[in-house]
N, C-alpha and C positions, 0 to 999 in steps of 0.2 A: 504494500500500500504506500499511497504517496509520493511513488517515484516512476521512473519510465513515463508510459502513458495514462498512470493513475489517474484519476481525476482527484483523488482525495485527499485533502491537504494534509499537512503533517503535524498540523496542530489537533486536529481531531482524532490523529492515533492516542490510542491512551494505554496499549499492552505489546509486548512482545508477539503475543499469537495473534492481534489484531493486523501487524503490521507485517507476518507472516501468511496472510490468509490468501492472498491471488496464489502463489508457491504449493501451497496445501491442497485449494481446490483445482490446481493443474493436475498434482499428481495424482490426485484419489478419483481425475477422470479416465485416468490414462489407463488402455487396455493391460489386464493384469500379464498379457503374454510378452508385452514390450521393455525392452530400457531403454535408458537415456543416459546420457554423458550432462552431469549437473554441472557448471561451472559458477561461482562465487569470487565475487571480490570485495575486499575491504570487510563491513559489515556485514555483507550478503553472505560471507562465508558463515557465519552463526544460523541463517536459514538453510544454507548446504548439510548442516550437521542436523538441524531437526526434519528435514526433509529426508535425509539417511537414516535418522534413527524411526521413522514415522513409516517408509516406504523403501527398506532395504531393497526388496526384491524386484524393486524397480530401477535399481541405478547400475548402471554398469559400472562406470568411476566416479567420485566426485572430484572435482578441481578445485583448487583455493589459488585464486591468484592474488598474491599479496595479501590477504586474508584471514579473519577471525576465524581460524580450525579450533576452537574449542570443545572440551571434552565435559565439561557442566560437573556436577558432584561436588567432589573434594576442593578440583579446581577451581570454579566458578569464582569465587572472591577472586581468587592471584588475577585471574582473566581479564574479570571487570577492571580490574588496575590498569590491565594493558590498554583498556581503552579511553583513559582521563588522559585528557590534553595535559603538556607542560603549562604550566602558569600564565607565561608569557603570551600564549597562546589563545587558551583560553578565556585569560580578560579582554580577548579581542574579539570572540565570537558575536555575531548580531545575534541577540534573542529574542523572541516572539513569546508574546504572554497573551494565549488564545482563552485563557480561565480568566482576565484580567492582572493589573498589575500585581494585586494583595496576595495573586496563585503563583506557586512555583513555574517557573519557564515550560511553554510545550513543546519548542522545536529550537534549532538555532541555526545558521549557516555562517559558513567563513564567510568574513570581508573580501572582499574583490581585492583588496590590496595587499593578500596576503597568499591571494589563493595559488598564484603561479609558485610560489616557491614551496609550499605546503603542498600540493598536487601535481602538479605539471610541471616542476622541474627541468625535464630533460625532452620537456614538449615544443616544439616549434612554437614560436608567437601566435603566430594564425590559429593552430589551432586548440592552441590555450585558450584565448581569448573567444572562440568558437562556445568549447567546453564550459568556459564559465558562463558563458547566456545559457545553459542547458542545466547548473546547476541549482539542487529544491535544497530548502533546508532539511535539517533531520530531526525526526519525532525524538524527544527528550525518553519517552516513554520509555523505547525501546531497550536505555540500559537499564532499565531494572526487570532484567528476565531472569526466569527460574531456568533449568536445561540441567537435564539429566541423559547420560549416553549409556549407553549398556554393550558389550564385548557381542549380543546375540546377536542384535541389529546393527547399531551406528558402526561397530565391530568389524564386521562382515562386507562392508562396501568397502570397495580399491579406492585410495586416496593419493591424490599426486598434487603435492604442493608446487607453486612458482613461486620463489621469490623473485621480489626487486630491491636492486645491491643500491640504488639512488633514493630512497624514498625516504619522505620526511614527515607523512605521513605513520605510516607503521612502520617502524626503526626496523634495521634489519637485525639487530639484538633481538626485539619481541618477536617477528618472526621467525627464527631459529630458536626460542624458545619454546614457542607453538609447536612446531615442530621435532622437537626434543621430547614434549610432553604428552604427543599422539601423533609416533612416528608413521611418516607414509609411505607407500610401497616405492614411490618417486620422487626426488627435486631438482628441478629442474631452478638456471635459474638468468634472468633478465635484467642488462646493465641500464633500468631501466628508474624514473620517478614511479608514484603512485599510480600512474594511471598508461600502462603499457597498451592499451587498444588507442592511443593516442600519440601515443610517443614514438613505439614498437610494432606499430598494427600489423606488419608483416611478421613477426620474426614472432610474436603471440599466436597469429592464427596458423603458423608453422605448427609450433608445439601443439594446439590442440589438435591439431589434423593427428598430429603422431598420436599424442594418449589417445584419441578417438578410435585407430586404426590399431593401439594395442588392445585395448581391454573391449571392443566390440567385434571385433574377427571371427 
């Protein structure tokens, strides 16, 4: 919800499963005899994980590009950590307060004047500045999720992480953490800012083509 071609803004998400729900009702349309190659980035990688542990039997692999692979339970606190902005950062955030001022924040998005270096990095101007007319803020809600994974399900699906070595978004500390903490069968990895369908788009849609051609043959 709220992003893509949502129509619904991100002040009105108020849950995790709320803002997970187009994801949910994709897969629980999809014929039980097919899979699909999930890919995930950034945040999205936290619906890759409930969507794996929801509909093992539907994914061929899951992808995390640059992405929250979280494992929920024990870890869930360390996690949520990994997703608080540095200080400096965070008091720069625009926030929207869709309950009124007196409610805590609903959504927030980066400033335009921050966003190139914070995302687009290693993105041509053009279409940096493309990418940010295309940028929604993000529902506040969403970090306070519950997620629990279990070895039967979320377990059982092939997980091939991307990092990117430029990103200043997810430090590439946190992600090699991620992936310390629910190692995957893959890593692959991209000299790339946050956002490699942009920066990368060739040398991304390479790598999927490959994991797509391993784990669906």
């Amino acid at each position: 919800m709220s992003a893509g071609t949502s129509s619904v803004t991100a002040d009105s998400i108020t849950s995790f499963e709320e803002y997970n729900q187009p994801l949910m009702h994709f897969l629980a349309k999809l014929p039980q005899t097919e899979k699909i190659v999930l890919v995930g980035h950034s945040l999205g990688g936290v619906s890759v994980v409930r969507g794996s542990e929801d509909f093992p039997h539907l994914i061929a692999v899951a992808v995390y590009v640059c992405a929250l692979m979280f494992r929920g339970g024990e870890y869930l606190q360390r996690e949520k950590e990994m997703m608080r902005l540095d200080r400096d950062i965070a008091e720069q955030v625009e926030y929207n307060f869709g309950n009124g001022m007196e409610e805590p924040p609903t959504s927030g998005l980066m400033p335009k004047k921050i966003q190139r270096d914070f995302f687009y990095g290693t993105t041509s101007t053009l279409d940096a500045t493309l990418a940010s007319l295309l940028l929604r803020p993000c529902p506040v809600a969403v970090a306070n999720m519950s997620l629990e994974t279990t070895d039967e399900r979320y377990g059982v699906v092939p997980r091939v992480y991307i990092k990117t070595i430029k990103d200043n978004a997810l430090s590439l500390a946190k992600q090699e953490e991620l992936i310390a903490n629910s190692p995957p069968q893959k890593v692959y990895t991209l000299d790339t800012d946050h956002s490699p369908f942009f920066s990368a788009p060739e040398k991304l849609h390479s790598l999927l083509l490959e994991i797509a051609n391993t784990y669906c043959s």
